[in-house]
Biopython code that builds the backbone (N, CA, C, O; Angstrom):
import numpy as np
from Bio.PDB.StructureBuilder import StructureBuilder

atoms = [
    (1, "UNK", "N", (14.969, -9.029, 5.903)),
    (1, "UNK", "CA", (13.705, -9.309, 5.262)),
    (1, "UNK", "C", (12.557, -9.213, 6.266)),
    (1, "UNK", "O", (11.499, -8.641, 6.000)),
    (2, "UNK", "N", (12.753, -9.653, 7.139)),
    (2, "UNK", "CA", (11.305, -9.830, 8.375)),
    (2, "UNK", "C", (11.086, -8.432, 8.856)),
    (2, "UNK", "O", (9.961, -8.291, 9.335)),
    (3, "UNK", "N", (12.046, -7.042, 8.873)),
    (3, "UNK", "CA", (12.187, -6.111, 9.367)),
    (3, "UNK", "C", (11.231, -5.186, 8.580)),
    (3, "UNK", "O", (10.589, -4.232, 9.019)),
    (4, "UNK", "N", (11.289, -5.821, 6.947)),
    (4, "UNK", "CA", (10.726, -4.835, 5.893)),
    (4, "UNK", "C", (9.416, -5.057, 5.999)),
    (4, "UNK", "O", (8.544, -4.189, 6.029)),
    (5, "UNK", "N", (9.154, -7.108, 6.099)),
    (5, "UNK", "CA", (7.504, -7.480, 6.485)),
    (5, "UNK", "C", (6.977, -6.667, 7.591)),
    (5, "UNK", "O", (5.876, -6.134, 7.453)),
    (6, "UNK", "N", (7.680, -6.511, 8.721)),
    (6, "UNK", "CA", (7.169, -6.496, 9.732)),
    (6, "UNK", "C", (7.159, -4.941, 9.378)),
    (6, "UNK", "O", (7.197, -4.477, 10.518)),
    (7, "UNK", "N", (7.140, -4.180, 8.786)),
    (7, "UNK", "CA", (6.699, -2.789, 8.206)),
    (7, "UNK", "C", (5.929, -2.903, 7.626)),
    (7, "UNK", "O", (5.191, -1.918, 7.620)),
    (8, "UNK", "N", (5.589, -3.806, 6.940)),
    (8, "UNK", "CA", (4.457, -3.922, 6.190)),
    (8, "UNK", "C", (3.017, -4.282, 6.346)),
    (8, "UNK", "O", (1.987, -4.028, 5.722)),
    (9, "UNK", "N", (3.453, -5.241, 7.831)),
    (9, "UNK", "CA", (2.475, -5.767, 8.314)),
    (9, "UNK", "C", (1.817, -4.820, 8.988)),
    (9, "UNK", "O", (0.589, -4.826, 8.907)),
    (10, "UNK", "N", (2.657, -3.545, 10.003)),
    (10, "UNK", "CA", (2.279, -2.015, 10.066)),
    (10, "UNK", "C", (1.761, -1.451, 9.780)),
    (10, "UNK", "O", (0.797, -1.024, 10.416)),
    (11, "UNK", "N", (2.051, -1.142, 8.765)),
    (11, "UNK", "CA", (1.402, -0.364, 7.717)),
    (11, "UNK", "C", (-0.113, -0.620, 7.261)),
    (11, "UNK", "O", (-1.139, 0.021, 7.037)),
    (12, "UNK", "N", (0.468, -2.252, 7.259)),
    (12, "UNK", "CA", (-1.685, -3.032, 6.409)),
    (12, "UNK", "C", (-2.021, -2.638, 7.857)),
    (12, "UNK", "O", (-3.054, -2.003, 7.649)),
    (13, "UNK", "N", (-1.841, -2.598, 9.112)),
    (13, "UNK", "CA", (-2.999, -2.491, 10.586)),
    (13, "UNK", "C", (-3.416, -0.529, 10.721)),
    (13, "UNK", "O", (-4.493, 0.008, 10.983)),
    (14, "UNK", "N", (-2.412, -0.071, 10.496)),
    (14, "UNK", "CA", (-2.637, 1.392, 10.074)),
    (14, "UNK", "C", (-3.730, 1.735, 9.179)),
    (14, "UNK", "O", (-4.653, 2.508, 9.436)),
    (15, "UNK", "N", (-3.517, 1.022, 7.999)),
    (15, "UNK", "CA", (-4.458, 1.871, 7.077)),
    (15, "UNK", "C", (-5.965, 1.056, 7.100)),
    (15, "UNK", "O", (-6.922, 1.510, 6.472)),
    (16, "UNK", "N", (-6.063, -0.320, 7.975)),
    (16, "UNK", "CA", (-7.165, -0.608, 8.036)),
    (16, "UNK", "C", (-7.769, 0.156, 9.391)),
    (16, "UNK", "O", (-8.907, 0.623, 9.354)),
    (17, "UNK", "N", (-6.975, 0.254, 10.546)),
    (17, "UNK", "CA", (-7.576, 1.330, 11.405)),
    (17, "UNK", "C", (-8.008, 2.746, 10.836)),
    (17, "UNK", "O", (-9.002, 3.317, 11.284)),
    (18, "UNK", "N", (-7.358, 3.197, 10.006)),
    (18, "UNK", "CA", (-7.665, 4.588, 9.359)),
    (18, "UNK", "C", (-8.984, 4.439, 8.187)),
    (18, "UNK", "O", (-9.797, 5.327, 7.930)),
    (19, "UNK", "N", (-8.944, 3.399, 7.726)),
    (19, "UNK", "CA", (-10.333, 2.519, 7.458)),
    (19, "UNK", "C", (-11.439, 2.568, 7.983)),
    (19, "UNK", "O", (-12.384, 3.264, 7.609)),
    (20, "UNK", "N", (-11.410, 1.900, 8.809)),
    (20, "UNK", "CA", (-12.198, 1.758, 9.867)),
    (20, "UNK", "C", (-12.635, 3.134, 10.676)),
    (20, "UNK", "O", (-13.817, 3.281, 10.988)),
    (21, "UNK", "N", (-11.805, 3.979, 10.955)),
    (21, "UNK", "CA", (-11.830, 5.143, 11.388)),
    (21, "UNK", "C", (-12.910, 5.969, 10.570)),
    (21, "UNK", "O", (-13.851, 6.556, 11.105)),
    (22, "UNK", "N", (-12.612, 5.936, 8.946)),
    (22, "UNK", "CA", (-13.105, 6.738, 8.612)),
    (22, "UNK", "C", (-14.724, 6.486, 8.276)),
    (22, "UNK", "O", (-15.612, 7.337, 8.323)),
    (23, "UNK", "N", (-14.839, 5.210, 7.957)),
    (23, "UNK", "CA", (-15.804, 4.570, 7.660)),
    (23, "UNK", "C", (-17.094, 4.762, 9.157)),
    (23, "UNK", "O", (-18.311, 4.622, 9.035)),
    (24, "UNK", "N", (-16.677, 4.954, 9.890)),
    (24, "UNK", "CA", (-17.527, 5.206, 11.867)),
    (24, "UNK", "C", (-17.953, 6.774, 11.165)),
    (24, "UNK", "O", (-19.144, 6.998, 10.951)),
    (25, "UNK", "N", (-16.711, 8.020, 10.767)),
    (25, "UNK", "CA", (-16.940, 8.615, 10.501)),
    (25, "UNK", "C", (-18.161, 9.016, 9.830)),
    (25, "UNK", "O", (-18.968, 9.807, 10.318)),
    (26, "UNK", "N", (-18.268, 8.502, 8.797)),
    (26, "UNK", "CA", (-18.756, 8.782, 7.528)),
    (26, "UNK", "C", (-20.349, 8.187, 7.836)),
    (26, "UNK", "O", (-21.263, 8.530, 7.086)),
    (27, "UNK", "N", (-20.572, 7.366, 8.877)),
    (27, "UNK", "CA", (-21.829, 6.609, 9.386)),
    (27, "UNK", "C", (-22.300, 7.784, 10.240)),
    (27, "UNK", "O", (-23.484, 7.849, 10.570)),
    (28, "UNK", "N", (-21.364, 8.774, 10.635)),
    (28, "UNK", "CA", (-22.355, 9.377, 11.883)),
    (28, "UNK", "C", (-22.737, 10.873, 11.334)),
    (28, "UNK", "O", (-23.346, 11.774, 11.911)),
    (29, "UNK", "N", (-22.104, 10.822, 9.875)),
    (29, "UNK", "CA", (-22.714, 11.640, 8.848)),
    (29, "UNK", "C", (-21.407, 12.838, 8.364)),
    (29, "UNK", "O", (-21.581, 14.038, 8.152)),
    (30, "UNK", "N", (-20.436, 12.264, 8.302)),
    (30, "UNK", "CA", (-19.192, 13.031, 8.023)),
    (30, "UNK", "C", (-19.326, 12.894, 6.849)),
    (30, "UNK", "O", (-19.907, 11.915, 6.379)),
    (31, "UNK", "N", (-18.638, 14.181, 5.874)),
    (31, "UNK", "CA", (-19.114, 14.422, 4.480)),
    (31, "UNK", "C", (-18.213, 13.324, 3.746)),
    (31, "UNK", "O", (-17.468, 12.758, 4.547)),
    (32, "UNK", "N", (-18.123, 12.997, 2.782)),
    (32, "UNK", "CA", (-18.240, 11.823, 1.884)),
    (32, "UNK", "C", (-17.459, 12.600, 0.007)),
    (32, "UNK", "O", (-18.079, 13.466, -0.611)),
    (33, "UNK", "N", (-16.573, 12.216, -0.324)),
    (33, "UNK", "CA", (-16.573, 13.301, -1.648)),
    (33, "UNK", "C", (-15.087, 11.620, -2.295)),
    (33, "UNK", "O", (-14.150, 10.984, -1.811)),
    (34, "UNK", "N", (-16.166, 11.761, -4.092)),
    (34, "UNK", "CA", (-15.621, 10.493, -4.621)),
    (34, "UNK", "C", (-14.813, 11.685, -5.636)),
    (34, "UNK", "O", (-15.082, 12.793, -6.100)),
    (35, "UNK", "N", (-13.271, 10.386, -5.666)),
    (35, "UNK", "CA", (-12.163, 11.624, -6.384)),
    (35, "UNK", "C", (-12.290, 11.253, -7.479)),
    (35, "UNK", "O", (-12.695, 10.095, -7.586)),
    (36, "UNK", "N", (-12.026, 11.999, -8.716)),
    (36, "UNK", "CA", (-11.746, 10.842, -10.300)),
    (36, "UNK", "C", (-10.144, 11.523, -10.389)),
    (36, "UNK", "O", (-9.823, 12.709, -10.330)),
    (37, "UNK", "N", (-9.159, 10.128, -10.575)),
    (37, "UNK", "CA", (-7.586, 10.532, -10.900)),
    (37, "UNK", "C", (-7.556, 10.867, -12.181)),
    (37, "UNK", "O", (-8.369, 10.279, -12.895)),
    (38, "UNK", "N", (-6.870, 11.625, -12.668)),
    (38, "UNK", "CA", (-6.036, 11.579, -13.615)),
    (38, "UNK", "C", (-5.447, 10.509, -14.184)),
    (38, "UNK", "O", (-5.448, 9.432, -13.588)),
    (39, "UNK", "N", (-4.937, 10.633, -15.254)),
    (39, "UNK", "CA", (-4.270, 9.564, -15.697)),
    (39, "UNK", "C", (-2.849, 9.599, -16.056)),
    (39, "UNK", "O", (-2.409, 9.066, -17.075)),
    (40, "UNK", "N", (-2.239, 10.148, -15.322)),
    (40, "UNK", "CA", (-0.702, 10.987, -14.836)),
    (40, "UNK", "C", (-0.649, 10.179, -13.375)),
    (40, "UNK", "O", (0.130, 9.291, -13.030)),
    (41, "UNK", "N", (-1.765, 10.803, -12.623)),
    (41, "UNK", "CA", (-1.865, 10.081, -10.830)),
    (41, "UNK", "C", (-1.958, 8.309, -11.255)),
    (41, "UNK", "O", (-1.112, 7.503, -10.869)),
    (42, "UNK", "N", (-3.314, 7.894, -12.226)),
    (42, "UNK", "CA", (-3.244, 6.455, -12.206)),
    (42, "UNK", "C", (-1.998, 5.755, -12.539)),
    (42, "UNK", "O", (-1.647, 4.810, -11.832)),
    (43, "UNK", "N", (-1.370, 6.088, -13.440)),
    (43, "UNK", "CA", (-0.157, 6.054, -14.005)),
    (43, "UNK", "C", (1.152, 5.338, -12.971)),
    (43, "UNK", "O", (1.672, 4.223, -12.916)),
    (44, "UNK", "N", (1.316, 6.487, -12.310)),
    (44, "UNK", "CA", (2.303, 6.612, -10.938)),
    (44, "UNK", "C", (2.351, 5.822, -10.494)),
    (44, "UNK", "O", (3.424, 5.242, -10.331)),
    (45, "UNK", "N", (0.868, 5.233, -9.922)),
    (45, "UNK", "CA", (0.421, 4.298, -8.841)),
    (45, "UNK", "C", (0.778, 3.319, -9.173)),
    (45, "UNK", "O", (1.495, 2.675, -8.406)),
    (46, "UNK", "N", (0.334, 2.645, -10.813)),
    (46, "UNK", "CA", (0.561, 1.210, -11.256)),
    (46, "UNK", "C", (2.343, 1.345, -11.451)),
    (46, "UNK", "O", (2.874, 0.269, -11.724)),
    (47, "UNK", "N", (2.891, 2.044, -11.385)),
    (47, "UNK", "CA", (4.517, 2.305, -11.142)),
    (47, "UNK", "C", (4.621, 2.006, -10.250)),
    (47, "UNK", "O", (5.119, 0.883, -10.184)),
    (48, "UNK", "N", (4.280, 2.675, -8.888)),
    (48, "UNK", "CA", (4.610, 2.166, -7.706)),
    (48, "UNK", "C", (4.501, 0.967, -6.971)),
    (48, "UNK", "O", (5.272, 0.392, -6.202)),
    (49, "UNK", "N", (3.044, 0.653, -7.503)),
    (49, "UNK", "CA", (2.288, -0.697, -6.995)),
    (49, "UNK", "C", (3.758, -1.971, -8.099)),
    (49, "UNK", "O", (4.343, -2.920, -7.577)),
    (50, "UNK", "N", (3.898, -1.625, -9.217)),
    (50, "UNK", "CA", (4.892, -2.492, -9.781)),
    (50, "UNK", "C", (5.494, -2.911, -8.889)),
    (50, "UNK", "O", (5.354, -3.961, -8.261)),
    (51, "UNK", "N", (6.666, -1.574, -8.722)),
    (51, "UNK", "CA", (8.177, -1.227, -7.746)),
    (51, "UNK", "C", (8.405, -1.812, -6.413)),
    (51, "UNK", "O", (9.368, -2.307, -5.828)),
    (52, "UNK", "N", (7.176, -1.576, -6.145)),
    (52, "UNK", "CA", (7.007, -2.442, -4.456)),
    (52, "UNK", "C", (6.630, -3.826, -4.725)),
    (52, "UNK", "O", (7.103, -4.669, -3.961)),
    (53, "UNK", "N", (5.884, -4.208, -5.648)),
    (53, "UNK", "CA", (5.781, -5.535, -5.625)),
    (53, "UNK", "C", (7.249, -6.414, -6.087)),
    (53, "UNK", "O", (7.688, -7.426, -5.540)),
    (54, "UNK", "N", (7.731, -5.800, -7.062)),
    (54, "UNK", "CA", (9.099, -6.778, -7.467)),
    (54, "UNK", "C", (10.351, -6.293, -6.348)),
    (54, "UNK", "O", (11.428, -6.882, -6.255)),
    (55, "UNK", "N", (9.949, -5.084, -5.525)),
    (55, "UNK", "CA", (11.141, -4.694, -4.837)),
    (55, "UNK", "C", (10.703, -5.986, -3.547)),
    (55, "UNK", "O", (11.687, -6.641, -3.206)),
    (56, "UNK", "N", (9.789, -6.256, -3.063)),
    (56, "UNK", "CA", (9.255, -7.349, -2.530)),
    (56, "UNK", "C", (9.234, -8.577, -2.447)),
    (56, "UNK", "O", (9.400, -9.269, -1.443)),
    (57, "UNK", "N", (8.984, -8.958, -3.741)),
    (57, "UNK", "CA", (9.346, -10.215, -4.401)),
    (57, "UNK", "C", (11.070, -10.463, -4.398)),
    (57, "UNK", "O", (11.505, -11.598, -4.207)),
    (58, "UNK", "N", (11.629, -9.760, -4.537)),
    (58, "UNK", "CA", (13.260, -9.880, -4.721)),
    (58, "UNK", "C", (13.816, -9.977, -3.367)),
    (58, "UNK", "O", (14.659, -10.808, -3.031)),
    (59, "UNK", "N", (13.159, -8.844, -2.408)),
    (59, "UNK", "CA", (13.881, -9.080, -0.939)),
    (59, "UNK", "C", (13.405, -10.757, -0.583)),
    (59, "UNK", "O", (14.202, -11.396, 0.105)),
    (60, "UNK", "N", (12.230, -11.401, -1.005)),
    (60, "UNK", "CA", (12.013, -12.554, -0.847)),
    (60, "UNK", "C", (12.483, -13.533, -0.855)),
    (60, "UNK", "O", (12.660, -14.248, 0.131)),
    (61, "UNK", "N", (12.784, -13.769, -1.979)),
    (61, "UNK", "CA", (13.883, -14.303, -3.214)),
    (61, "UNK", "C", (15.457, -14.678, -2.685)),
    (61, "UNK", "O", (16.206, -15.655, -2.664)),
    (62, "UNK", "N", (15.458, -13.490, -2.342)),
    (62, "UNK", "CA", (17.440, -13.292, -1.589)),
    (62, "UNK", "C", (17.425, -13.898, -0.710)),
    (62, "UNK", "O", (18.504, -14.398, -0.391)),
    (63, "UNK", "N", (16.248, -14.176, 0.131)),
    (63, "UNK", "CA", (16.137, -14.175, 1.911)),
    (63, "UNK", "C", (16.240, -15.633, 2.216)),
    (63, "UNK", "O", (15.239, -16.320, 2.014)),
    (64, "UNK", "N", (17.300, -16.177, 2.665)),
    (64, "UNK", "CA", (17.152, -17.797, 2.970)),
    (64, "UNK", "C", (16.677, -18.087, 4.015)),
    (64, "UNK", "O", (16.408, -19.269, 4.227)),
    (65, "UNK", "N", (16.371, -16.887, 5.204)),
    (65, "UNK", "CA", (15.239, -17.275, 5.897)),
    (65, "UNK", "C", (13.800, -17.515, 5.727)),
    (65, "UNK", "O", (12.997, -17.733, 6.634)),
    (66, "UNK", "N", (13.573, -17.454, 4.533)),
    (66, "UNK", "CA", (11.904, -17.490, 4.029)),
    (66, "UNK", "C", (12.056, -18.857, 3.584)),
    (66, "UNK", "O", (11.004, -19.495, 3.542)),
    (67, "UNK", "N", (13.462, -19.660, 3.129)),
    (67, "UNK", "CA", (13.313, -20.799, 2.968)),
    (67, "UNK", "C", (11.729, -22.067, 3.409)),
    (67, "UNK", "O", (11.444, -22.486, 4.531)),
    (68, "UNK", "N", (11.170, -22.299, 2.398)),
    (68, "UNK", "CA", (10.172, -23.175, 2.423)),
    (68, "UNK", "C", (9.120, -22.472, 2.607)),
    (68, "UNK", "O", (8.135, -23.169, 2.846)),
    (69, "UNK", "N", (8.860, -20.939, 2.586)),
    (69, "UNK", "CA", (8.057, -20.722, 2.744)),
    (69, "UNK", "C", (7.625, -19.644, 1.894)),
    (69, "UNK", "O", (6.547, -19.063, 2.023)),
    (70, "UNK", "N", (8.987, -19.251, 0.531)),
    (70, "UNK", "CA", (8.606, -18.045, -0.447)),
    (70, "UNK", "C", (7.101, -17.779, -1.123)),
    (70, "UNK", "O", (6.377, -16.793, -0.987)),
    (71, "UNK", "N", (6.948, -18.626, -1.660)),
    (71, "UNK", "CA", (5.525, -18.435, -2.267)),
    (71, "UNK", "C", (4.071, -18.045, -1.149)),
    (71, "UNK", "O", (3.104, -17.394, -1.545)),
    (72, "UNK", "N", (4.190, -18.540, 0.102)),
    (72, "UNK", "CA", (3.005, -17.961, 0.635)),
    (72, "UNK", "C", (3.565, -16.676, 0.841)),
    (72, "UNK", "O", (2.869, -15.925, 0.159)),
    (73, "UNK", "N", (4.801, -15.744, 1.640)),
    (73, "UNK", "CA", (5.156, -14.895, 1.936)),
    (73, "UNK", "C", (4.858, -14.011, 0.304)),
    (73, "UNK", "O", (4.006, -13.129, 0.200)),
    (74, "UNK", "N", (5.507, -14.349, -0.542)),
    (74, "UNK", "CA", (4.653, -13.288, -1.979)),
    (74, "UNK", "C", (3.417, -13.064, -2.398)),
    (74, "UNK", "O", (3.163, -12.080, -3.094)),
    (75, "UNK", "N", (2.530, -13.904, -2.046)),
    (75, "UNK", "CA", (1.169, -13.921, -2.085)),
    (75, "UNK", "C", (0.805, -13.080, -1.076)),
    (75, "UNK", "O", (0.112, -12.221, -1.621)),
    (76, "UNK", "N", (0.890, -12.825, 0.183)),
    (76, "UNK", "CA", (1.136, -12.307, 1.074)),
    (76, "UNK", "C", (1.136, -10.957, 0.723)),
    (76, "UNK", "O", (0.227, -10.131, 0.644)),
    (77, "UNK", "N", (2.635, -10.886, 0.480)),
    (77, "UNK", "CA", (2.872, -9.513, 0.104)),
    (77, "UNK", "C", (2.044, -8.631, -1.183)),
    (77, "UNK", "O", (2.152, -7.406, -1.227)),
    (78, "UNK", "N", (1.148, -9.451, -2.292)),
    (78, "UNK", "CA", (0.754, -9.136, -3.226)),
    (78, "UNK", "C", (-0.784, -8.963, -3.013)),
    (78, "UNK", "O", (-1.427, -8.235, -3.769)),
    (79, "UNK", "N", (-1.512, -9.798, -1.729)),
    (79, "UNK", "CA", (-2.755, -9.201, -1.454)),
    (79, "UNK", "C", (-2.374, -7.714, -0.251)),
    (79, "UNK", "O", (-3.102, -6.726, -0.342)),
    (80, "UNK", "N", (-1.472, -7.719, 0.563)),
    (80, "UNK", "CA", (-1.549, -6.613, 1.239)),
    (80, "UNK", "C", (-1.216, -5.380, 0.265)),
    (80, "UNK", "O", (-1.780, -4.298, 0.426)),
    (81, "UNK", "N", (-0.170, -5.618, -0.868)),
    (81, "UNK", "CA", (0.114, -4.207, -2.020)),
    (81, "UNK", "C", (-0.874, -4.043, -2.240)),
    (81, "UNK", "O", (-1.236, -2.881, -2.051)),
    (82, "UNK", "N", (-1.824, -4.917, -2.704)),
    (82, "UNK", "CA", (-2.957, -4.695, -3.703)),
    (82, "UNK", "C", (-3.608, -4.024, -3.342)),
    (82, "UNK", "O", (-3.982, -3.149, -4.123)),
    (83, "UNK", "N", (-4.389, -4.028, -1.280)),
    (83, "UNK", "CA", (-5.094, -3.685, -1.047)),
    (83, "UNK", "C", (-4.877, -1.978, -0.670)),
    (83, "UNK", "O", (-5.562, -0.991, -0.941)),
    (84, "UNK", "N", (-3.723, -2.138, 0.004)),
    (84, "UNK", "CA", (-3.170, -0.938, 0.177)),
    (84, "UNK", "C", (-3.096, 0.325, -0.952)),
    (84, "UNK", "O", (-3.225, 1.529, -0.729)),
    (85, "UNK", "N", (-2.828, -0.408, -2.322)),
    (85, "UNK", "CA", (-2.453, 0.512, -3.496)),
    (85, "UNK", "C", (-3.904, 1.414, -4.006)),
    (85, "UNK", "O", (-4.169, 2.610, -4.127)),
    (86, "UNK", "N", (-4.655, 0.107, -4.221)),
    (86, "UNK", "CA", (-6.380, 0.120, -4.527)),
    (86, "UNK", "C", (-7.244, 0.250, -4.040)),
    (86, "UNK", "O", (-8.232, 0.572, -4.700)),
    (87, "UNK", "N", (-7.348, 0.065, -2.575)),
    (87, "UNK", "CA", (-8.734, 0.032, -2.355)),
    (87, "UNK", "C", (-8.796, 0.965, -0.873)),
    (87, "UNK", "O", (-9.789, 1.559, -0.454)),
    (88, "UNK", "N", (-7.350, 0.900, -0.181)),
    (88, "UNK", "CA", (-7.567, 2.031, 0.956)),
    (88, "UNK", "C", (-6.968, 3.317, 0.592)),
    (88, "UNK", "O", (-5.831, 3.626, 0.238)),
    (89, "UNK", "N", (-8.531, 4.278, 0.858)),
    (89, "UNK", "CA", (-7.802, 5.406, 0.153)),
    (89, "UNK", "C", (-6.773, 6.442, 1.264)),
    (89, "UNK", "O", (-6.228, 7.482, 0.895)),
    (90, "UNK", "N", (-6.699, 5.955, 2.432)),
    (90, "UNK", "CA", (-6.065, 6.775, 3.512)),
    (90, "UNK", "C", (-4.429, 6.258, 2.549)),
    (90, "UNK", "O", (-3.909, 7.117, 1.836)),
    (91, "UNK", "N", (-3.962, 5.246, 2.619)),
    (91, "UNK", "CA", (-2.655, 4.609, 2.302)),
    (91, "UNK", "C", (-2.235, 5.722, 0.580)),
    (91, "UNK", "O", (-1.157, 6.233, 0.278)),
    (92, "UNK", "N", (-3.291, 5.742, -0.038)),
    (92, "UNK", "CA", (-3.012, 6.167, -1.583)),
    (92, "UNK", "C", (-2.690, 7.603, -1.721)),
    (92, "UNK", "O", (-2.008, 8.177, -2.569)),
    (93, "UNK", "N", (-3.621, 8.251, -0.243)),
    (93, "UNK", "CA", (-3.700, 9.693, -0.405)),
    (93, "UNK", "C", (-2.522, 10.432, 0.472)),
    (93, "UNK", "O", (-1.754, 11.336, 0.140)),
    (94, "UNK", "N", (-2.655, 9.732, 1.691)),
    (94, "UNK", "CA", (-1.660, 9.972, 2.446)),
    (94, "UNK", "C", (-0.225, 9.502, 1.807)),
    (94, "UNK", "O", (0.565, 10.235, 1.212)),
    (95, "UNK", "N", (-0.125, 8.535, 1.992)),
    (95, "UNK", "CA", (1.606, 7.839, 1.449)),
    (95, "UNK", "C", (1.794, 8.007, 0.269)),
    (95, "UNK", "O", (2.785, 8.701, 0.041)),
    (96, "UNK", "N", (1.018, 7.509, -0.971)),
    (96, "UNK", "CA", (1.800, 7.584, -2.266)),
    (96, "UNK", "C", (1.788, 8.747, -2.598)),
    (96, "UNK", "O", (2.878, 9.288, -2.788)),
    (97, "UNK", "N", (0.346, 9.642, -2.807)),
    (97, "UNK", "CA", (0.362, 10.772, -3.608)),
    (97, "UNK", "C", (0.981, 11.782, -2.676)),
    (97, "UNK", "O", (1.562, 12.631, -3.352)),
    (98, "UNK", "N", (1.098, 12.062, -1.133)),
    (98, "UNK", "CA", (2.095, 12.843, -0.920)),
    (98, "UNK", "C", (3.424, 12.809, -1.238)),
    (98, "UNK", "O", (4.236, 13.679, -1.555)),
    (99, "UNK", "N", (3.503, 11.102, -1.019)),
    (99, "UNK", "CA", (4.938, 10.805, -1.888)),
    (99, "UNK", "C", (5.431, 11.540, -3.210)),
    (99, "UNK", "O", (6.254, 12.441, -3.372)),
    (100, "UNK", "N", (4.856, 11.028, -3.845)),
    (100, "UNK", "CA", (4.742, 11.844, -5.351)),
    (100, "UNK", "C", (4.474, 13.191, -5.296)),
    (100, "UNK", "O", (4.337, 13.618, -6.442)),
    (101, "UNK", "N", (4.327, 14.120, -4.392)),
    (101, "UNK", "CA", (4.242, 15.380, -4.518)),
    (101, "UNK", "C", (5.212, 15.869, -4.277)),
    (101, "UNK", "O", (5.508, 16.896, -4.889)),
    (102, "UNK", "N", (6.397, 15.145, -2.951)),
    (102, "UNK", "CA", (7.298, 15.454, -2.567)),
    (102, "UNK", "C", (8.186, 15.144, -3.824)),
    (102, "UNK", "O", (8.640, 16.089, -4.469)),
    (103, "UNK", "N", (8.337, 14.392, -4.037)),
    (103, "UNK", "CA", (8.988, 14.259, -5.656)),
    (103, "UNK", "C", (9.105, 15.079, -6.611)),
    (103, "UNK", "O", (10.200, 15.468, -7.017)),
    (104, "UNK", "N", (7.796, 15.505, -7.172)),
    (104, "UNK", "CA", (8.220, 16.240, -8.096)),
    (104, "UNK", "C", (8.083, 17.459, -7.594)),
    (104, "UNK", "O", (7.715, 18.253, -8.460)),
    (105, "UNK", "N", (8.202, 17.837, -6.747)),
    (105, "UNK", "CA", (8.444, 19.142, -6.194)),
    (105, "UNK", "C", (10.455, 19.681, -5.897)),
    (105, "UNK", "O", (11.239, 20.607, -6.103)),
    (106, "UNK", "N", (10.392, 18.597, -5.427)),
    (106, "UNK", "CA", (12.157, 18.862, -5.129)),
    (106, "UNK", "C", (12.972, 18.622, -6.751)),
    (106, "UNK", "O", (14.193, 18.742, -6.852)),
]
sb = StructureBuilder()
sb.init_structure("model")
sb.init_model(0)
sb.init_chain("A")
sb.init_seg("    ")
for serial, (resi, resn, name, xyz) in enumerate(atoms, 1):
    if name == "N":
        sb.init_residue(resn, " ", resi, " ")
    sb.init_atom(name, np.array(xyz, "f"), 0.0, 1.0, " ", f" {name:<3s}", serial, name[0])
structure = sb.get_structure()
């Protein structure tokens, strides 16, 4: 369980550096372009964002090392999905939707 957090916790410092990255960018006048999804792409996402949250919640659940401490560790895990799924678009564009490309491609 701590192996999967501690990927996760990764991951949230990644995509807020790539955040952050892009955002310096975009101040020193790097071009700027707003996407509209589909509703096939939105779709996916609230699938995925599900999948990871209960696949999350369950490694939680099992883990008797989280003993006394499940509920902050899911909360936890449910503001970093959230933010990751919704609001950073490096994490959505890069990870999921390549994800999903690799998918239905093979």
């Amino acid at each position: 369980m701590w192996a999967v957090h501690l990927s996760l916790a990764v991951l949230f410092a990644v995509a807020l550096l790539k955040s952050f990255v892009a955002e310096r960018a975009r101040r020193k006048g790097a071009s700027k372009a707003d996407v509209v999804r589909g509703e096939t792409s939105v779709t996916a996402l609230y699938v995925l964002y599900g999948f990871a949250t209960v696949a999350l919640t369950l490694t939680v659940q099992v883990a008797t090392s989280a003993e006394g401490h499940k509920a902050g560790i899911i909360l936890f895990d449910y503001g970093v999905l959230t933010y990751l799924f919704f609001f950073n678009s490096w994490f959505r564009n890069q990870v999921v939707f390549r994800l999903l490309g690799r998918i239905r491609q093979d």
